[in-house]
PAMINU-438807 format. One line per field, with one value per residue (C-alpha): residue number from 1; residue in three letters; x, y, z. Coordinates in steps of 0.001 Angstrom, whole numbers. Layout:
<rs>
lodren: [NUM / ...]
vexba: [Ala / ...]
east: [X / ...]
north: [Y / ...]
up: [Z / ...]
</rs>
This chain:
<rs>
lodren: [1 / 2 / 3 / 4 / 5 / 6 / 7 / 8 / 9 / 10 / 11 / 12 / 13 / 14 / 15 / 16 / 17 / 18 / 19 / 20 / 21 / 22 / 23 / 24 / 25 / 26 / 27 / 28 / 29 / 30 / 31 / 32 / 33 / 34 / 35 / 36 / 37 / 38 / 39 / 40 / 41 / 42 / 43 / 44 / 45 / 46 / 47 / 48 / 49 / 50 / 51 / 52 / 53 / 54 / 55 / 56 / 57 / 58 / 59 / 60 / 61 / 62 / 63 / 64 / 65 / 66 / 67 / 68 / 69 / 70 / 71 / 72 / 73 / 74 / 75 / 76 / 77 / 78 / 79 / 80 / 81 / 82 / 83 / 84 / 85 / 86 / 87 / 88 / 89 / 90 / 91 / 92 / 93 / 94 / 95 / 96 / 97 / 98 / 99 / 100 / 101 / 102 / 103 / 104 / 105 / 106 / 107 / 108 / 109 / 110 / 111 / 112 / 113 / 114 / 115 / 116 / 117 / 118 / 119 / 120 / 121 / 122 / 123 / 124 / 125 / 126 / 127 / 128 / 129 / 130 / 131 / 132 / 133 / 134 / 135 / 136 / 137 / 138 / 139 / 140 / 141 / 142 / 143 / 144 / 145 / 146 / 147 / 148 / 149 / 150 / 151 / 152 / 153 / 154 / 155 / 156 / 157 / 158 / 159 / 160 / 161 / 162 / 163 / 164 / 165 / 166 / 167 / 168 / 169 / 170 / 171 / 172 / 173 / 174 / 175 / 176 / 177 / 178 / 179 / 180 / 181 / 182 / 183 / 184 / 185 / 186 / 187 / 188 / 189 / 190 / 191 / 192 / 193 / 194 / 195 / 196 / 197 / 198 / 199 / 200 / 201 / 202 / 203 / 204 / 205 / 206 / 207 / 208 / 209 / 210 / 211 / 212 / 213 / 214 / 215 / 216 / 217 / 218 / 219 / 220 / 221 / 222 / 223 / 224 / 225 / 226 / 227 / 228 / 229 / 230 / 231 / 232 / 233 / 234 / 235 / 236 / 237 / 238 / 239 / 240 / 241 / 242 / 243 / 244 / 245 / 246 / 247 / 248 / 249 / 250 / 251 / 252 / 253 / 254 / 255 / 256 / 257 / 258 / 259 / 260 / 261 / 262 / 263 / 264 / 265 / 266 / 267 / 268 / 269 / 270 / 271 / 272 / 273 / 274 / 275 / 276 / 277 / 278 / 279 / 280 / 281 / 282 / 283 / 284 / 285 / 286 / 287 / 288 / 289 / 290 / 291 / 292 / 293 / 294 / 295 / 296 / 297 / 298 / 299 / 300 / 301 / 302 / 303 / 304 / 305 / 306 / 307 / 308 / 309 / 310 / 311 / 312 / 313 / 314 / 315]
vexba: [Unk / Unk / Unk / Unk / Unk / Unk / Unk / Unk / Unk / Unk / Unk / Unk / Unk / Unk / Unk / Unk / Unk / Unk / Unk / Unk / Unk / Unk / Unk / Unk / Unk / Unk / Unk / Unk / Unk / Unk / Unk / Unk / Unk / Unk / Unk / Unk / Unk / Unk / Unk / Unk / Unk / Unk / Unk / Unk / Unk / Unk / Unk / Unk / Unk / Unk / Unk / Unk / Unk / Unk / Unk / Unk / Unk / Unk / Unk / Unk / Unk / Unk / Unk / Unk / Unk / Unk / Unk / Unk / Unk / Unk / Unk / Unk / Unk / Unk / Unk / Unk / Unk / Unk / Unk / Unk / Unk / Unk / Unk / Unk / Unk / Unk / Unk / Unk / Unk / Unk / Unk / Unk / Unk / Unk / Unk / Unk / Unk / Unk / Unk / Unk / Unk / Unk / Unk / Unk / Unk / Unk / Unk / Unk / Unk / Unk / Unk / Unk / Unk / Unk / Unk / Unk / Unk / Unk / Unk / Unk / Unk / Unk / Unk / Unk / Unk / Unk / Unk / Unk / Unk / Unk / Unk / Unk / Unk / Unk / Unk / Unk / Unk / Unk / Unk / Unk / Unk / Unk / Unk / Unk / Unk / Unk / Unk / Unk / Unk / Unk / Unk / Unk / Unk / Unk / Unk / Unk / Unk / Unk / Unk / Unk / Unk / Unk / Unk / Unk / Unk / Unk / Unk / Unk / Unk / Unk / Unk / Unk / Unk / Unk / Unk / Unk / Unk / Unk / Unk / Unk / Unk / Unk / Unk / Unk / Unk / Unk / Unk / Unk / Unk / Unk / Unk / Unk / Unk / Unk / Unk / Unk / Unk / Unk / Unk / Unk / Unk / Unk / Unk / Unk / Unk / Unk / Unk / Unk / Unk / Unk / Unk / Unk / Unk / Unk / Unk / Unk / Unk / Unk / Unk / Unk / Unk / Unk / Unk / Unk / Unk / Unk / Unk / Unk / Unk / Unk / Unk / Unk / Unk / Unk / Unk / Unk / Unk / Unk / Unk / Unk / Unk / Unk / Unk / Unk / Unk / Unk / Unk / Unk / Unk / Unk / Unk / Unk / Unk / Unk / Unk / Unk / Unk / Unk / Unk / Unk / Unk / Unk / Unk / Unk / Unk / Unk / Unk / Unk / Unk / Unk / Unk / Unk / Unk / Unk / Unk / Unk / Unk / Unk / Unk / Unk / Unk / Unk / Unk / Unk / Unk / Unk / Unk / Unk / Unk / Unk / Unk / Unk / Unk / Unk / Unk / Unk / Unk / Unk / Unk / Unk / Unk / Unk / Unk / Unk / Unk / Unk / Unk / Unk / Unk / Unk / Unk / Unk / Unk / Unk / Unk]
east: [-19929 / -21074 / -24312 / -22297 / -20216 / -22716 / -24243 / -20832 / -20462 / -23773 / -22740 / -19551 / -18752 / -20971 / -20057 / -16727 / -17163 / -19321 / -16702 / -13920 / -15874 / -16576 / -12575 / -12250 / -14010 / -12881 / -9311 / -10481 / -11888 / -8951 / -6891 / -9322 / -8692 / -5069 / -5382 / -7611 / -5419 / -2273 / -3082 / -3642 / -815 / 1475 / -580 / 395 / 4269 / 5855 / 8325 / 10386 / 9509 / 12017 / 11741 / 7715 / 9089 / 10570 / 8208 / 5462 / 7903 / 8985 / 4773 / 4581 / 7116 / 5046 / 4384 / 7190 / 8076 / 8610 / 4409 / 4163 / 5629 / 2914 / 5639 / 6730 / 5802 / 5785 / 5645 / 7217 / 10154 / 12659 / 11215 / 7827 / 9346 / 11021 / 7686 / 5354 / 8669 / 8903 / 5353 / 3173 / 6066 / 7814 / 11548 / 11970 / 9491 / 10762 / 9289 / 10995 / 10474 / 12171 / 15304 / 16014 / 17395 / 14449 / 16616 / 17571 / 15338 / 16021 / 15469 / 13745 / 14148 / 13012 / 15878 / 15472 / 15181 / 15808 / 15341 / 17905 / 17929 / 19503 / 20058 / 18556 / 20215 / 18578 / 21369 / 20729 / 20147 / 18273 / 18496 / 21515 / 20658 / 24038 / 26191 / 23323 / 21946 / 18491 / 17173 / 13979 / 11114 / 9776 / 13442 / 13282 / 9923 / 10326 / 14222 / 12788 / 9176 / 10023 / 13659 / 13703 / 17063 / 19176 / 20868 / 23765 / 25791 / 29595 / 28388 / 27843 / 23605 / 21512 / 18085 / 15938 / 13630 / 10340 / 7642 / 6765 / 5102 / 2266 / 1283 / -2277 / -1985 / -3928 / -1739 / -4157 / -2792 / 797 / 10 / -1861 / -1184 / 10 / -2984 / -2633 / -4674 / -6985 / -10226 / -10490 / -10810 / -13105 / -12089 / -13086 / -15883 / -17305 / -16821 / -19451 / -21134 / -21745 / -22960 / -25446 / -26941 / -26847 / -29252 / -31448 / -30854 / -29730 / -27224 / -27160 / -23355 / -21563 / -19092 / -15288 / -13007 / -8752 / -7243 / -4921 / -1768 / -1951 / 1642 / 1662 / 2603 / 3535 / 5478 / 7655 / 11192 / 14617 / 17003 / 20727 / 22062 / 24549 / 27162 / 26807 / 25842 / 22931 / 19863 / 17001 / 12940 / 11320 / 8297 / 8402 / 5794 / 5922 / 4046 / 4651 / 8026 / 8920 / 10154 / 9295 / 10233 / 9856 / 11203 / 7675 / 3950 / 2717 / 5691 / 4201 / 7822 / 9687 / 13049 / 14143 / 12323 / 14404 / 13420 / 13935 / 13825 / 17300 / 18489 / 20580 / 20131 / 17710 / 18063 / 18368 / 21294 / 23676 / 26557 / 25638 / 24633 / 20712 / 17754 / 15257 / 17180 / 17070 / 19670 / 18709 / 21684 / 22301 / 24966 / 25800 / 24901 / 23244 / 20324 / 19837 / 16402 / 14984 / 11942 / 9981 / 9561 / 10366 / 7227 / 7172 / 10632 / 9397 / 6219 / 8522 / 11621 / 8752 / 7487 / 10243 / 11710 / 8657 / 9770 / 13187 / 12880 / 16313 / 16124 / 17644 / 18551 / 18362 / 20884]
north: [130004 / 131192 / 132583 / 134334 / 135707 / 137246 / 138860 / 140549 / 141845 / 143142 / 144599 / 146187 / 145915 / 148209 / 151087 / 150358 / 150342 / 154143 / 155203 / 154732 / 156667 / 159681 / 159625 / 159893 / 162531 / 164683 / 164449 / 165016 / 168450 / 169286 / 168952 / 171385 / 173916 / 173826 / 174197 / 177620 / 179104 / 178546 / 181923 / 183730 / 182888 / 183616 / 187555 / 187721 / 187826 / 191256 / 191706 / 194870 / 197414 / 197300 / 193786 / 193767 / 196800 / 194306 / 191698 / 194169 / 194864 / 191206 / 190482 / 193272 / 194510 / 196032 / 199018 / 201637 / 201610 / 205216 / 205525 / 205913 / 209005 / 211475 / 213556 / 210804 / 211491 / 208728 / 209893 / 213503 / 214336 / 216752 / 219315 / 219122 / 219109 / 222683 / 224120 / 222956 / 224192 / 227425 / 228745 / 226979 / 226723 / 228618 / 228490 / 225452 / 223258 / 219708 / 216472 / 212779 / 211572 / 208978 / 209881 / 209686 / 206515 / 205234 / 203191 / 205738 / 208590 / 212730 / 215336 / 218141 / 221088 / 224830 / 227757 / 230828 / 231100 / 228260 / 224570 / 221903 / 218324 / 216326 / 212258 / 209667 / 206199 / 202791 / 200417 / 196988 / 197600 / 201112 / 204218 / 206735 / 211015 / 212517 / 210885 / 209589 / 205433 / 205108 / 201421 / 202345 / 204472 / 205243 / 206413 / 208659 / 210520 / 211181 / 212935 / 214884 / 215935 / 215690 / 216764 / 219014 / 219469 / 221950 / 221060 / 223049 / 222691 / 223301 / 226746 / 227880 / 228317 / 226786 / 225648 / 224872 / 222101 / 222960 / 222114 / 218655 / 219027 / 216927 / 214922 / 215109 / 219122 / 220716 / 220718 / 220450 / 224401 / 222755 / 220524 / 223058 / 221666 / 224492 / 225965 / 227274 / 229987 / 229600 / 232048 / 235346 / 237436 / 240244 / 243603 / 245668 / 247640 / 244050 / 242513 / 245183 / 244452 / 240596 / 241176 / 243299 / 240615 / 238336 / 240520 / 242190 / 239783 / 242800 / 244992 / 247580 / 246932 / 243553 / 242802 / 244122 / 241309 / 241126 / 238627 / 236582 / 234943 / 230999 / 230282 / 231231 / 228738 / 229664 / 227031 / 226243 / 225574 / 225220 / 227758 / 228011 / 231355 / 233489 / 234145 / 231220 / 228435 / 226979 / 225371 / 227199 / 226934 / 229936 / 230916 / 231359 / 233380 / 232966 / 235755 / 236734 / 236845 / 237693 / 235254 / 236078 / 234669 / 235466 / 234349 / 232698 / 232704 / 234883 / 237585 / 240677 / 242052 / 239899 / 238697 / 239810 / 239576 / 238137 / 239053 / 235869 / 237875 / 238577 / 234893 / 233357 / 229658 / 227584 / 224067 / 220696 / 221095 / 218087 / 220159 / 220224 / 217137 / 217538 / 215710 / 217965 / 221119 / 223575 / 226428 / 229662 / 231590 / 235320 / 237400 / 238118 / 235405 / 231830 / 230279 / 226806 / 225887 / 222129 / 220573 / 218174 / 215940 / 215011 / 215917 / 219272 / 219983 / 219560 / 221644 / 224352 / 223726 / 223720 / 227154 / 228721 / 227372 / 229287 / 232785 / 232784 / 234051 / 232391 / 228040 / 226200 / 223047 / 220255 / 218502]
up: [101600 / 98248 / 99866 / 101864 / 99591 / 97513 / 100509 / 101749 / 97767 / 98164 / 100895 / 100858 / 97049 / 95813 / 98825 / 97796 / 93840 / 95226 / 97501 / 94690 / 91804 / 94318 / 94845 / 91443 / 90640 / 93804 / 92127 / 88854 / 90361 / 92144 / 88779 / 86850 / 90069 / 89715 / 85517 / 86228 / 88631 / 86478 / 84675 / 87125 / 89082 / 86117 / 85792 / 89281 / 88352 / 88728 / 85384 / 85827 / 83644 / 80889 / 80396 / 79629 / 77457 / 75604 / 75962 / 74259 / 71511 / 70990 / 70664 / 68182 / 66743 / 63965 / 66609 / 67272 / 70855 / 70979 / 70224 / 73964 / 73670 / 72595 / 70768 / 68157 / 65221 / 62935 / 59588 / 60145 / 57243 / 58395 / 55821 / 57758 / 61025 / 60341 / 59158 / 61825 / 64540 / 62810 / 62531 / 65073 / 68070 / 70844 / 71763 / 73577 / 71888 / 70484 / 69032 / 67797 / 64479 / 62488 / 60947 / 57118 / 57271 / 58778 / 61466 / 64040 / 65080 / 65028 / 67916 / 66321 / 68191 / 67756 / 68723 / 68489 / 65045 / 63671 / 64128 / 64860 / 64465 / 67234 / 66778 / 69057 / 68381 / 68799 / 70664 / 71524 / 75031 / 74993 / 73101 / 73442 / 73333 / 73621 / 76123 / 77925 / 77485 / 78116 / 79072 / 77944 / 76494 / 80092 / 80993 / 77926 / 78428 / 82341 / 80871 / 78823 / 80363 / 83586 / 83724 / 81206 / 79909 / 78841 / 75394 / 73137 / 70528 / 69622 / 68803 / 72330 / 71482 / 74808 / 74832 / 77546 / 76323 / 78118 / 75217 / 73833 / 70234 / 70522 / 67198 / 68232 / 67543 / 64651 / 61849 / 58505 / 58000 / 57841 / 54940 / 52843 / 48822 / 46490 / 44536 / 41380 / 40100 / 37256 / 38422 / 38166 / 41290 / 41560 / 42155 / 45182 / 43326 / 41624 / 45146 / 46249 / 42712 / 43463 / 46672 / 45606 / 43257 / 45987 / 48055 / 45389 / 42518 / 39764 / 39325 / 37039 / 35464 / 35049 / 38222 / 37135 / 37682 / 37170 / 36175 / 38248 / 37206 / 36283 / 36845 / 40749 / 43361 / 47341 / 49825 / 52287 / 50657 / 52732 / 51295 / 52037 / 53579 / 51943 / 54869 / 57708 / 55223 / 56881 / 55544 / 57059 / 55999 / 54548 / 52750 / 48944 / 46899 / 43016 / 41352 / 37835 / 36892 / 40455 / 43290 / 47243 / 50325 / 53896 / 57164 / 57613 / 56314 / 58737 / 57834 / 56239 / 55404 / 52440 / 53010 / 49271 / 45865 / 43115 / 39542 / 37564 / 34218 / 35224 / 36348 / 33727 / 34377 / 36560 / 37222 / 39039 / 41460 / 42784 / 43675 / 47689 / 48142 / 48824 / 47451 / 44895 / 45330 / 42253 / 41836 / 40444 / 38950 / 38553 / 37439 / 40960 / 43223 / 42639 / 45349 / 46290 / 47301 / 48544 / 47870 / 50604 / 47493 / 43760 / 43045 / 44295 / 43104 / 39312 / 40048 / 41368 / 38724 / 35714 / 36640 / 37790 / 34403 / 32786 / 34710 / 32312 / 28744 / 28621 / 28123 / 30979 / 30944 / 33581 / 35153]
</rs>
């Protein structure tokens, strides 16, 4: 019986010891199968739009949703905004940039001569323009570049938005810094002088040169107008003793010239309720001007300070 025993085990033991491994192993394939296709079932999900929207935002929320729009501009000011508008844009051209509080987000929109600044507010569920809610970013670009809507005011003024502003534009021009003038600049006769040396290598008389003022600066400021009250960008030229501005930088024709030999005080102003604005008084009318910066506002106040024979004192 034993015999026999160990012949059956022989046998049938070790097919069935075989036939229980390769089991095993088909099962533990079939496990691994089912792991790797986990993934790609779950890629194969369809989530609506607006909630991988917010799935994207929720994964990084480091990134402004409103990048996707190739008109955001992230790190625009207001001040900016109205320059690039003004000089490089047509009627109907518009960007988004963050607003000055930093949690909502401004329309900036070129008129016909000016620009105005529209809000776009972040809600919980989407973003509201107007009297219109938005679910998402996608909703918001194919209103305004596809749609293309009309927008106004209370005063009656229409605009057709037809122009995005791209941020990707060349704006370097935009962001020229204020130079000021320490060389002396030759005069048309040593122009032709210095050229001369350049291709013979004499001259027979030293190259005639005039001097040029030190304390000159030129910028964008926003000034206030005298009859409707609104803040609008212009141009300002600081030569001398004399204070220019034009409607832009390209403008051949000045918009007045303001002696400031004649101002009678020039200072910090808080009165209107604007960041680095300066006030420059005369006997017959006083201008408010704004700054982009604190910076720039003591570079402008110090040499406009400088035009005065008369001390003025800041605020």
């Amino acid at each position: 019986a034993r015999s026999l025993s160990k012949f059956l085990f022989r046998c049938f033991g070790g097919t069935f010891l075989l036939t229980t491994v390769y089991k095993r192993e088909e099962q533990m394939a079939s496990k691994d199968v089912m792991l790797q296709s986990i993934p790609n079932r779950i890629n194969s999900l369809e989530i609506p739009s607006a909630s991988r929207e917010s799935a994207d935002e929720m994964t990084n929320p480091s990134v402004d949703p409103m990048m996707e729009l190739e008109w955001f501009h992230p790190h625009l000011t207001r001040h900016a905004a109205d320059c690039m508008l003004i000089d490089n844009a047509p009627e109907g051209s518009y960007l988004l940039r963050p607003a000055e509080d930093n949690e909502q987000y401004a329309l900036s929109v070129k008129m016909s001569a000016s620009v105005q600044h529209v809000r776009v507010q972040r809600a919980k569920d989407g973003y509201k323009f107007g009297q219109t809610m938005f679910n998402s970013v996608r909703e918001v670009k194919k209103h305004f570049e596809v749609e293309k809507p009309v927008i106004g005011g209370e005063s009656g003024v229409t605009v057709h938005l037809r122009f995005p502003y791209s941020r990707h534009c060349d704006e370097e021009h935009m962001y020229l810094d204020i130079v000021t003038h320490t060389v002396q600049r030759l005069t048309d006769r040593g122009a032709a002088q210095y050229a001369s040396i350049r291709r013979n290598g004499t001259t027979e008389e030293p190259a005639q040169c005039v001097s040029f003022p030190v304390a000159s600066r030129e910028g964008y400021l926003t000034k206030i107008g005298k009859l409707r009250k609104s803040w609008k960008v212009r141009w300002f030229v600081l030569r001398n003793e004399y204070l220019t501005y034009y409607k832009t930088r390209q403008a051949t024709a000045p918009v007045r010239k303001l002696n400031l030999k004649e101002a009678t005080n020039i200072k910090v102003d808080h009165t209107k309720g604007k960041q680095n604005c300066i006030s420059v008084a005369f006997p017959w009318r006083t201008f408010y001007f704004i700054a982009d910066t604190p910076e720039d506002c003591d570079q402008w106040l110090s040499l406009l300070m400088s035009k005065t024979q008369k001390p003025a004192n800041q605020a």
